[in-house]
N, C-alpha and C positions, 0 to 999 in steps of 0.2 A: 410461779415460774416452773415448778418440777410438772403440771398439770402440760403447763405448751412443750415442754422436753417431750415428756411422755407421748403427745398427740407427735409432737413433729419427729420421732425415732420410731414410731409408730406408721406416719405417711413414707416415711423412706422404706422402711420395709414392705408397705404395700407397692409403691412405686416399683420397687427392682422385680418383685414378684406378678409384676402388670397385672394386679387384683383392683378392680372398679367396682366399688360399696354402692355405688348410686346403679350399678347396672342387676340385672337377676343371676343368680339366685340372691342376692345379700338384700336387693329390694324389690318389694312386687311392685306391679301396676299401680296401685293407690299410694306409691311412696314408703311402703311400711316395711319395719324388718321381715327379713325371712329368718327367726327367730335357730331353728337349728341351724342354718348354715353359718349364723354370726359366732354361735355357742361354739360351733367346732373348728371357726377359724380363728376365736381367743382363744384355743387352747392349743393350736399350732403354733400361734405367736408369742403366747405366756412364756415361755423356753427360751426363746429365741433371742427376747428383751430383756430377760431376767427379771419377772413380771409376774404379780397374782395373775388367775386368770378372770378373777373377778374387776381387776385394774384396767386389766387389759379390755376385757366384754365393755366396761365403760368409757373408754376410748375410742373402741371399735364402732359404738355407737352414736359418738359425739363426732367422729369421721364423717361418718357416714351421712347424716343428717347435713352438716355444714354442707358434704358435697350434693346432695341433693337440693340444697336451698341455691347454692349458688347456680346450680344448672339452671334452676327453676327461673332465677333472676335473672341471667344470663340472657335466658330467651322473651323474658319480659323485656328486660331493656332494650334488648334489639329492633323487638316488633312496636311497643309503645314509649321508648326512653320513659319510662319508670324507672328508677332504681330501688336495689334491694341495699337496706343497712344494717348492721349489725350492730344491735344493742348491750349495752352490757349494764344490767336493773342494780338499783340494790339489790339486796337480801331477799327484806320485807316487803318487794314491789314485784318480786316475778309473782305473775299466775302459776308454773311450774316452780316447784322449789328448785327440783330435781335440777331442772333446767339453767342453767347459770347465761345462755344466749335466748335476745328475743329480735325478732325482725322486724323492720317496718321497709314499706314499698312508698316512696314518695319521688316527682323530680329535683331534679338538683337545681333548680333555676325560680327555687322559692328560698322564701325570707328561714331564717333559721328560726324565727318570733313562729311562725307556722306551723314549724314542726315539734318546738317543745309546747306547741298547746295542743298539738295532738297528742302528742306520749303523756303529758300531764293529765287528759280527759281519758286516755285508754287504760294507764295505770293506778289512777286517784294519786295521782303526782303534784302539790299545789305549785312550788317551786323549785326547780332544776337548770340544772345548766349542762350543758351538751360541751364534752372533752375529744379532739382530735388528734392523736400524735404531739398530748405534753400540752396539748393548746387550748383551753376555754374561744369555744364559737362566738359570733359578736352577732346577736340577735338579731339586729340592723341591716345585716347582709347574708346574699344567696348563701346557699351550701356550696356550689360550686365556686364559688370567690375565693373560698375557703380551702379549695383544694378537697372535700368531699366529691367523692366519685362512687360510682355502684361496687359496693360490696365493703364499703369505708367500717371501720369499727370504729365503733362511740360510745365511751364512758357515759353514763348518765348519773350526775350525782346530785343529791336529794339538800334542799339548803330551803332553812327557817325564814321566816319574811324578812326579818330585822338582819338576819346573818347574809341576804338575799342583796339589800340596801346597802350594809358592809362592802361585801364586795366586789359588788359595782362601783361605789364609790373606789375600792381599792383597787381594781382591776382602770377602772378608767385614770387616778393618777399616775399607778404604776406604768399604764402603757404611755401617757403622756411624756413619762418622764424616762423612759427607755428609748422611746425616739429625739427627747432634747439631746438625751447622753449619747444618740450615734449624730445627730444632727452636727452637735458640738466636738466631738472628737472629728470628725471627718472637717470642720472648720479650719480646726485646730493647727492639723494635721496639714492641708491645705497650705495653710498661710507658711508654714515649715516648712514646704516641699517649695514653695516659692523663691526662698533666701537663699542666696549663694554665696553666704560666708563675706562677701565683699565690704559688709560693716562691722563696728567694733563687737566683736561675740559677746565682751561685757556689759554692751548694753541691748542690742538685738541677738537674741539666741538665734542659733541655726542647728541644723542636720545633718549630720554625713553619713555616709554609708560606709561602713567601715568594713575589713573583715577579725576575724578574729584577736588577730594581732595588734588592731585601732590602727592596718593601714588603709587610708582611706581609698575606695574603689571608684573607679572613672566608669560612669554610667552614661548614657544619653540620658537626656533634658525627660523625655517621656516618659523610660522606663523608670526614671529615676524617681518621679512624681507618684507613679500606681507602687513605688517598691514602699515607698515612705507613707504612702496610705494605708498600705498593707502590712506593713510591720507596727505600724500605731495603730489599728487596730486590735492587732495580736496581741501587743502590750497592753492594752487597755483591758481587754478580757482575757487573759490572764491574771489583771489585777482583779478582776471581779471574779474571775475563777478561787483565788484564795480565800477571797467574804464568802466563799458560797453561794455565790449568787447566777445562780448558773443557769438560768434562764435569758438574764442579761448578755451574764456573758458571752451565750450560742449566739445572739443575735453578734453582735461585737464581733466573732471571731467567724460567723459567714461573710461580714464585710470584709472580712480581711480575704479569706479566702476568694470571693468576688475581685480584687484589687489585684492578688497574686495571678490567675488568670488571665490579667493583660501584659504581663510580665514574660520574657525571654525563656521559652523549657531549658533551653541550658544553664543558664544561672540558678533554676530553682532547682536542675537537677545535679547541682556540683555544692548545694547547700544546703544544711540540714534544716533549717526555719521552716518550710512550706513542711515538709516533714512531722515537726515538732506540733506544727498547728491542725494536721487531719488527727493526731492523737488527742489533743486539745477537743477538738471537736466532737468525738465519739466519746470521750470521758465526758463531757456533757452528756451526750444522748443517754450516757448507764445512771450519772447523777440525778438527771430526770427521768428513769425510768420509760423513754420514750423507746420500746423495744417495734414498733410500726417503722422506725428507722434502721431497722434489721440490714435493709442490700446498702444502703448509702454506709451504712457504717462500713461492711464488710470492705466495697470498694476503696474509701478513705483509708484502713487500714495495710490495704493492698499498697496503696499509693507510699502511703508510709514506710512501708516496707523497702519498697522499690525504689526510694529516693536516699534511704539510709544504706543501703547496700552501695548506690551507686557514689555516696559522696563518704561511704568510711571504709568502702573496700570489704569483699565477700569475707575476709576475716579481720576486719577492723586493722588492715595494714597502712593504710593512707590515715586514719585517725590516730595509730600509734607513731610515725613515721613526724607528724605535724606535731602532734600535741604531748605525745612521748610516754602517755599510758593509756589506755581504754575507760579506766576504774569509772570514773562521773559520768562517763555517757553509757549504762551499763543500766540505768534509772529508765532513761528511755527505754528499752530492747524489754526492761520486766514491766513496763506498762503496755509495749505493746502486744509481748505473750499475752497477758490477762486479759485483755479487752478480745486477742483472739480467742482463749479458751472461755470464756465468756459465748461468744456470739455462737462457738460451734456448739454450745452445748443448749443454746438456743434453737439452734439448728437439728436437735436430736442427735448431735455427733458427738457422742460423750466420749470415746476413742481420742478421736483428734482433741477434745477438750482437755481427758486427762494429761494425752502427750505435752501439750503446753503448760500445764498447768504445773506437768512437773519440771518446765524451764522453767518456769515462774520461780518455783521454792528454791531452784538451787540456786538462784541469781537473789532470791532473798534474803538468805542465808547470807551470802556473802556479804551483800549492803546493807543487812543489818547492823549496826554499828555497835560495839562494846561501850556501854553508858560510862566506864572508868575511863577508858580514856579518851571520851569524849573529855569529859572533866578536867584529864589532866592536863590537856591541849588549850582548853578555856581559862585554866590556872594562871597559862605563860603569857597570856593576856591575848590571845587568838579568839575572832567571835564565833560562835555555833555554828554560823555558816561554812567560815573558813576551816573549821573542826570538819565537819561532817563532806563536804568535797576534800577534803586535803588524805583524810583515811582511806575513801574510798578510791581517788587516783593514786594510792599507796596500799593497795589491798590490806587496810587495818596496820599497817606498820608504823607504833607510833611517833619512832625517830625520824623515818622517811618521811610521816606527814609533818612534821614539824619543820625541817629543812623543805620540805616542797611549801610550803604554806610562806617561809620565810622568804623564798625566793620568788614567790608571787609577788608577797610584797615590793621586791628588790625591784622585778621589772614594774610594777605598775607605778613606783615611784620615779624611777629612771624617765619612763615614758610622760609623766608629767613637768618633768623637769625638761623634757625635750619642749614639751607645749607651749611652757612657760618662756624658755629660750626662743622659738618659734612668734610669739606675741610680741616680744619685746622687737627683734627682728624686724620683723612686720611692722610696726608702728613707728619705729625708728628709717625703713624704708617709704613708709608712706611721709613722712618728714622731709624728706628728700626728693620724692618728685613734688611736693607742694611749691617746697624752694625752685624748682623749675617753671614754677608756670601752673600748674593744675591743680586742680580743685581737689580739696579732700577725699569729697564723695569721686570724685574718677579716677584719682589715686589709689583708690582701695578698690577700685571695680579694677583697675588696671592690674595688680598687682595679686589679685585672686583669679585673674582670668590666663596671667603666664605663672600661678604657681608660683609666687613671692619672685620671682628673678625680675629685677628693678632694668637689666638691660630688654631687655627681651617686653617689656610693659611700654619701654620709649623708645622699640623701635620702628622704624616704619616702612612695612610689607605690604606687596601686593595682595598678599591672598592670605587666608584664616587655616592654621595647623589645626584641624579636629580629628577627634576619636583617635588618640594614640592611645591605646587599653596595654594597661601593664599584666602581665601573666602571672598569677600568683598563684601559692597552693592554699585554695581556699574552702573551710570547710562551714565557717557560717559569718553571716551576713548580719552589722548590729548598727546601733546610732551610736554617734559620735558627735557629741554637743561641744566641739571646740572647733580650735582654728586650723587650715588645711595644711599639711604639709608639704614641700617641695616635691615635684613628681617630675616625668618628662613630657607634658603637656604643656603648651604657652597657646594664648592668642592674644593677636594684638586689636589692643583696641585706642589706644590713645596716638595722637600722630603729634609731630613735633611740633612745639607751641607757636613757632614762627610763621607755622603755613597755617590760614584758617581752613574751615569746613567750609568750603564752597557747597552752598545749595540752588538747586534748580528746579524749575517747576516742568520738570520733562517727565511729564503722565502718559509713557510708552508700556506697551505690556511687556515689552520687553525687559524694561527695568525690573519689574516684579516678577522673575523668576522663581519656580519653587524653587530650586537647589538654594537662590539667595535667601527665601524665605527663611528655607528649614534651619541654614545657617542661623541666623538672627532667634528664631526657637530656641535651637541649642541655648544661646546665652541667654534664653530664659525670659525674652519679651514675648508680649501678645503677637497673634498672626493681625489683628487689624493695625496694632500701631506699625510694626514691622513692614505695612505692605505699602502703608502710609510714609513710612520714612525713605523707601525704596524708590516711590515715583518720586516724592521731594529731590533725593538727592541723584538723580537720573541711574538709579541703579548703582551706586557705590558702595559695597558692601561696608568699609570702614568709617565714613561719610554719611553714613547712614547711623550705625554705631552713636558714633558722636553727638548724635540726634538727639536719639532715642534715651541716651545716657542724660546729656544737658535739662531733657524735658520727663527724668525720672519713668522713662520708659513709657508715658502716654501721651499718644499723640492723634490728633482726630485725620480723619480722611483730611486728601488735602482739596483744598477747596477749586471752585472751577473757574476763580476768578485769576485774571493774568498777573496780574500783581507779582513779583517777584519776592520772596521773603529775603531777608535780612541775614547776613553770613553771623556765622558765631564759631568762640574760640573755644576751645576744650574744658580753658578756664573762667570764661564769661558763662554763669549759669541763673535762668531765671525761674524762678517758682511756675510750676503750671498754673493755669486757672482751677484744677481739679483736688487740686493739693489741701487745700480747707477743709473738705471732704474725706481726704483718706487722714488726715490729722484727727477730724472729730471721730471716725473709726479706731484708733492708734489703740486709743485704751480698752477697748471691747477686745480688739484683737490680740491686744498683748496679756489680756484675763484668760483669752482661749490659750494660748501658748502654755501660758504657766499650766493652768488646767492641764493641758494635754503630756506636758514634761514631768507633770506627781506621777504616772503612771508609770514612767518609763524608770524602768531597775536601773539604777547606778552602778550593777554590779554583774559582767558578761555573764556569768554562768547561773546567775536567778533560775533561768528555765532549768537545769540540772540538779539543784537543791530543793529534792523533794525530803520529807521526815519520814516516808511510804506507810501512816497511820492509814487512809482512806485504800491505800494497794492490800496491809495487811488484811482488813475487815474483809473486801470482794475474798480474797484469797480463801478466808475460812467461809466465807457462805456457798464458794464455789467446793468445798472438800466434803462442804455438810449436803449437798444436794450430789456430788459425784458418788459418796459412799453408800446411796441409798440402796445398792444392790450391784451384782455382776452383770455386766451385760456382754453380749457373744456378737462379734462380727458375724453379717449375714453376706 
């Protein structure tokens, strides 16, 4: 790492001084040094870097060479698509010791199997495996599949036959079993984003989208689906972020990122999560040392930036204002210093590294916590966790964290008590339109679709109340595995027991309007069964409803025979034909749920209790390569 500092504090200073090594006097005709003029331009620079000159001569050298191979390659690929790649040998496998790079010219639209039997026959190499950006190549496929392109660096590391066997073997489970684990979280995840609360939570779990406070947020049907994919993914690598398993985890928490993408920019930029997860994701890229992720990281962290500013206010005014101190979210802001003073000192910008580097320690200082009373906070019967946020949202005050800690507790029991009261309610109202006429299941559809109001579920309107969105001051966005609470949304979906559902077989396109369609989305059915229910019922948005509800939301095209179908009541409900089918599923699906719910923190502010064991370590490797000398702005 201090060798790429060195090379890259070294290219910005020839940059600003528009010095080109690959042009004369620094290279002649045959490519080769011009030997005094490099002598006396490391010792211009030796000063300037705060640099032997002999350091520097060997940097100037290794410049200068890269830049002449890449011109070289440059203009091969252009004229022949050959590519130039950069090798990176063992030790004991360069022809130059001296030399720590070697090249090969091959195209990219061959078998990866081709080109390690060529490096293995040019270097006496028996078995090797070819490393890109963190990632072992799969022999079986182009370089270009691979994401190799001209000018790609590739680790090349050297493995015993038996050790060769190993980890193929290992490498082929491990990746089988990386794609079952997003295969199945995204299942999981899925069949979650599906449920609308409308059955007993005690026995079918669901989702909600809460905000910090667990009030639940009114989303569209879409967004709400890519948010719930996207935040269980996060969750899920995050939990594998903790095992260390952080190769896993990048994958996990690209999906998320993938999923956030389809998502509203306003909502991600009034929340700190999308936030939470480009730092996530760049503490990977330093975990696996994948530094070929140098710009993506830079930009993610930009993004970070700029989404934390905009949802905690340029001095954390809106975050104190909501949550009443700064202290816990203060973990974030010294990770994202260090990942910045990190990347610029990658970058050669040891200046701009150390200025971070020294937000870094004053904000660690602070969050480092006194081991006493941590203790004595753990004494009063408070867990480590509640210890270690309770101090820090108390800047170390142990009385204040003890009453803030107690008051946590206060609201997060009150708020269960409301749930609790909330259930009983709820199933006490669904009791009561039963006694009227209707069926459990479209009692409980009724009665989650107007937001528990029992009038407003039985009565009967022309037209569907949607997207009435409540305004809240929200700073982040979480799941919420219980029942929903009263809001000012309703729609009606149930009509009074005495009129039946009139259905028709009027197959007009007019009945199937999108606006009727997207309606019917909204409340979460299929666009086939929905378009199906629409011609049925000549276009009656509520009539339709009723349909879709009776026959568990699936319903096939309708057929082109005259035949008129049969009226039904809200409370006459008949099994589908399809229904055997999603029963013998029931249990696979309700394994992925559980699965997918271990992952998920029972506890809001998980992502803000970090120990910063992994923050301190980068800290001091980062003091030990800054102190390696003075260096002079140029």
């Amino acid at each position: 790492m201090a060798e790429q500092n060195t090379e890259a504090k070294l290219k910005n200073l020839l940059k600003q001084k528009k010095i080109q090594l690959w042009n004369p006097p620094y290279t002649d005709d045959d490519n080769q040094p011009g030997q005094q003029h490099m002598e006396e331009l490391a010792q211009h620079c030796a000063p300037l870097l705060g640099l032997s000159v002999a350091e520097v001569g060997g940097a100037l050298e290794s410049v200068r060479v890269q830049a002449v191979n890449r011109g070289k390659g440059n203009k091969t690929y252009r004229e022949t698509n050959v590519a130039t790649l950069e090798l990176l040998l063992p030790r004991d496998s360069r022809k130059d010791p001296k030399s720590k790079k070697t090249y090969l010219e091959t195209r990219l639209d061959v078998l990866v199997q081709e080109v390690v039997d060529r490096i293995g026959d040019d270097h006496g190499l028996k078995y090797i495996k070819l490393i890109l950006n963190g990632k072992t190549l799969c022999v079986d496929q182009r370089l270009d599949e691979q994401g190799v392109k001209n000018h790609s660096k590739m680790m090349v590391l050297k493995v015993s036959d038996a050790e060769l066997k190993r980890q193929m073997s290992e490498e082929e489970q491990k990746k089988k079993e990386q794609n079952e684990s997003l295969q199945r979280t995204q299942k999981g995840f899925q069949i979650l984003s599906e449920r609308d609360g409308s059955e007993d939570p005690d026995t079918t779990p669901f989702l909600e989208i809460a905000d910090q406070k667990g009030n639940p947020l009114k989303i569209p049907h879409k967004e709400r689906k890519a948010l719930i994919l996207a935040m269980g993914f996060h969750e899920k690598g995050r939990s594998l972020m903790k095992r260390k398993q952080y190769d896993n985890a990048l994958c996990h928490l690209l999906q998320a990122d993938q999923q956030f993408s389809k998502c509203d920019s306003a909502l991600l930029t009034s929340v700190d999560n999308y936030a939470v997860l480009q730092l996530d994701i760049v503490w990977c890229y330093r975990a696996l040392e994948a530094l070929s992720c140098l710009d993506d990281g830079k930009s993610r962290l930009r993004r970070a930036e700029d989404c934390f500013l905009q949802c905690y206010g340029e001095q954390r005014e809106r975050l104190r204002m909501i949550k009443g101190n700064t202290g816990r979210e203060e973990v974030l802001f010294l990770r994202l210093y260090l990942l910045q003073s990190l990347l610029s000192y990658l970058e050669g910008n040891d200046g701009q590294a150390q200025q971070q580097l020294s937000k870094v320690e004053s904000l660690f200082s602070r969050l480092c916590l006194d081991s006493e009373k941590m203790a004595q906070l753990m004494a009063l019967g408070f867990s480590e966790r509640e210890a270690r946020l309770g101090l820090r949202a108390c800047q170390g005050d142990l009385e204040a964290a003890a009453n803030h800690i107690s008051s946590r507790r206060q609201e997060q029991e009150e708020l269960k008590q409301r749930e609790r009261q909330k259930r009983r309610r709820r199933m006490e109202d669904i009791s009561s339109l039963t006694e009227m006429g209707f069926s459990r299941r479209d009692a409980a559809r009724a009665l989650h679709r107007a937001d528990g109001d029992v009038d407003k579920a039985c009565e009967v309107r022309g037209g569907f109340i949607t997207s009435l969105s409540e305004k809240r001051s929200q700073l982040k966005i979480q799941f919420k595995t219980d029942t929903p609470s009263s809001g000012d949304q309703a729609v009606q979906i149930l009509q009074d027991s005495s009129r039946p559902a009139q259905l028709n077989n009027n197959n007009t396109e007019g009945a199937v309007s999108p606006e009727k369609v997207e309606q019917l989305l909204y409340l979460g059915f299929e666009r086939e069964a929905s378009e199906a229910a629409l011609r049925l019922t000549g276009g009656d948005i509520q009539t339709a409803t009723l349909l879709l509800l009776d026959n568990q939301g699936v319903l096939s095209p309708p057929s082109t025979s005259t035949s008129t179908p049969s009226s039904s009541t809200p409370s006459s409900t008949s099994p589908s034909s399809e229904e055997p089918t999603a029963s013998s599923a029931s249990t696979e699906d309700e394994e992925l749920v559980s699965e997918v719910l271990d992952d998920i923190s029972h506890h809001e502010e998980d992502y803000l209790d970090l120990t910063l064991e992994e923050e301190s370590e980068l800290i001091d490797t980062m003091k030990t390569y800054l102190s390696r000398g003075p260096t002079h702005s140029v």
